[in-house]
One Martini backbone bead per residue (centre of mass of N, CA, C, O) as a GRO file, in nm:
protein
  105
    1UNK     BB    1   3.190   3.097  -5.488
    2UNK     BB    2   2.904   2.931  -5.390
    3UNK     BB    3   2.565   3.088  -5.445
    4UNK     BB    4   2.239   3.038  -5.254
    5UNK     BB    5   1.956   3.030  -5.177
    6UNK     BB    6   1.770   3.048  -4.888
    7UNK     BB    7   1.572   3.311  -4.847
    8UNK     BB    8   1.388   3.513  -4.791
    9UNK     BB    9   1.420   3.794  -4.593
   10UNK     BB   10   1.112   3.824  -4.507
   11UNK     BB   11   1.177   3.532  -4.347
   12UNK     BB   12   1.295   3.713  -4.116
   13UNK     BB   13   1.344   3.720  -3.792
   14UNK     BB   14   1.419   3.858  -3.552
   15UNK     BB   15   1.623   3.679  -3.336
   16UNK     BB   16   1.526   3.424  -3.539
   17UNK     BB   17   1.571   3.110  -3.616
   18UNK     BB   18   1.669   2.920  -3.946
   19UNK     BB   19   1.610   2.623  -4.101
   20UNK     BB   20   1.836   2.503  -4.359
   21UNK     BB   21   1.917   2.291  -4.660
   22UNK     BB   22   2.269   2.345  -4.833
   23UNK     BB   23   2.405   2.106  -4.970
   24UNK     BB   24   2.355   1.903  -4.733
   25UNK     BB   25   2.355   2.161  -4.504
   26UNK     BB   26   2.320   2.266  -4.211
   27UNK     BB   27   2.147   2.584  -4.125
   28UNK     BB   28   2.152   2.904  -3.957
   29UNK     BB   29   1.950   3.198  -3.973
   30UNK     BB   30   2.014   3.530  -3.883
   31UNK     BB   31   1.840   3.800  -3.769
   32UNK     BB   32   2.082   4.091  -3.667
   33UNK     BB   33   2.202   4.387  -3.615
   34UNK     BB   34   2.163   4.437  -3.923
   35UNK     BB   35   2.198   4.126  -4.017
   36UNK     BB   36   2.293   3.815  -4.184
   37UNK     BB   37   2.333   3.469  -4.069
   38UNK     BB   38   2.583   3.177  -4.100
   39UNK     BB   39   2.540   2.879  -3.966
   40UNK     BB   40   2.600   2.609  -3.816
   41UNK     BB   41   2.316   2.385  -3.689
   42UNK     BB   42   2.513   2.218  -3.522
   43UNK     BB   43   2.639   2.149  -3.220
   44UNK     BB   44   2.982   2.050  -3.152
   45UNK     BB   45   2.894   1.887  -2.836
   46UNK     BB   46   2.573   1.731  -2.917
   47UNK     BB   47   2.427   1.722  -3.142
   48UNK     BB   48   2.232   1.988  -3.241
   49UNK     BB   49   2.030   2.208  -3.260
   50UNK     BB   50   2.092   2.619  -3.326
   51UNK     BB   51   1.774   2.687  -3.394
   52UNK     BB   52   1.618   2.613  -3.126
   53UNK     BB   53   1.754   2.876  -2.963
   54UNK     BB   54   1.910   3.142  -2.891
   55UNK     BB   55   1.911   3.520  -2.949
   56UNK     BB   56   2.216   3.708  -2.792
   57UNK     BB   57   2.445   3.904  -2.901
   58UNK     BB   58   2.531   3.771  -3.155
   59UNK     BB   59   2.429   3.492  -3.008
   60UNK     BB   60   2.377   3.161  -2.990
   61UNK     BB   61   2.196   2.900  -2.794
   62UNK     BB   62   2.227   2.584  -2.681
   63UNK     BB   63   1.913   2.404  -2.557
   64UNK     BB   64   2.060   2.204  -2.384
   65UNK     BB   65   2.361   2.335  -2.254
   66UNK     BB   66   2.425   2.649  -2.317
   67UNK     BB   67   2.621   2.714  -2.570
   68UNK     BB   68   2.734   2.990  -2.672
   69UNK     BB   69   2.774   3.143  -3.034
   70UNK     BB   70   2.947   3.318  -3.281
   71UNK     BB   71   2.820   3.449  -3.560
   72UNK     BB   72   3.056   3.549  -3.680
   73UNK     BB   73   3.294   3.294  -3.578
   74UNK     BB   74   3.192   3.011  -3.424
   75UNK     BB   75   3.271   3.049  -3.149
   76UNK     BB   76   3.279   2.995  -2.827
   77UNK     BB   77   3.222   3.104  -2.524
   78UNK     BB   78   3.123   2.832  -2.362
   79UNK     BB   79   3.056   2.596  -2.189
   80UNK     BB   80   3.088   2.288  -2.312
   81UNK     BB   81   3.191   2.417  -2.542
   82UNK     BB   82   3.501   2.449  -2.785
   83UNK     BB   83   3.446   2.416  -3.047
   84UNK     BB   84   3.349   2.528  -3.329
   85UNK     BB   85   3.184   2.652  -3.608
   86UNK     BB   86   3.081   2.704  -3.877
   87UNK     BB   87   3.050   2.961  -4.120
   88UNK     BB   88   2.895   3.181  -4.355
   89UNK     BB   89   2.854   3.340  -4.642
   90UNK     BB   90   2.645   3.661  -4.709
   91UNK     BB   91   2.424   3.752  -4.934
   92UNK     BB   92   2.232   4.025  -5.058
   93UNK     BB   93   1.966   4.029  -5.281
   94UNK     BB   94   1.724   4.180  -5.241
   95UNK     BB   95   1.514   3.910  -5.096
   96UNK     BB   96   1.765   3.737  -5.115
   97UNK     BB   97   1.940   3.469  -4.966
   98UNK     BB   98   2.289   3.419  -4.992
   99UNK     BB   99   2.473   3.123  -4.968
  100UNK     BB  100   2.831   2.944  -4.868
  101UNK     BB  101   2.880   2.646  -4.835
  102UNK     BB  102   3.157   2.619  -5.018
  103UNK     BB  103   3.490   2.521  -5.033
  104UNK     BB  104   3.811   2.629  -5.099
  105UNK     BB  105   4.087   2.491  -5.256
   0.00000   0.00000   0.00000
């Protein structure tokens, strides 16, 4: 697995999500409940970003249509998405948060 810095931990603020690309992947960063996730930046139902939703119970909420993803395992909670979305691993050293979005073969 390889991992790329994606941004500095304290630029994560609680519960407000923050879009990054890494490897040409879009990504939205959540710090909440004392950890930080990586999921896939787009709602798998309608193509929009899922960095500009709100954050409450570790999950994301698509601000189009309502539907939201459990930032731990990308499953759609209700409609109208089905699909869930891809998850990333993230690892902390000191300030850099550190995402690997390759997949392994």
């Amino acid at each position: 697995m390889a991992f790329v810095r994606a941004c500095a931990l304290s630029e994560l603020e609680e519960d407000t999500p923050k879009r990054v690309e890494l490897d040409g992947t879009p990504v939205s960063l959540v710090r909440t409940e004392g950890e930080v996730f990586a999921i896939h930046d787009i709602c798998s139902h309608a193509n929009v970003s899922l960095s500009e939703g709100e954050v409450e119970d570790c999950q994301i909420e698509c601000w189009l249509h309502g539907s939201a993803f459990d930032l731990r395992t990308g499953k759609p909670s209700g409609l109208p998405a089905t699909r869930p979305v891809p998850v990333y691993p993230v690892k902390i050293e000191g300030d850099d948060v550190l995402v690997s979005v390759t997949q392994e073969s």
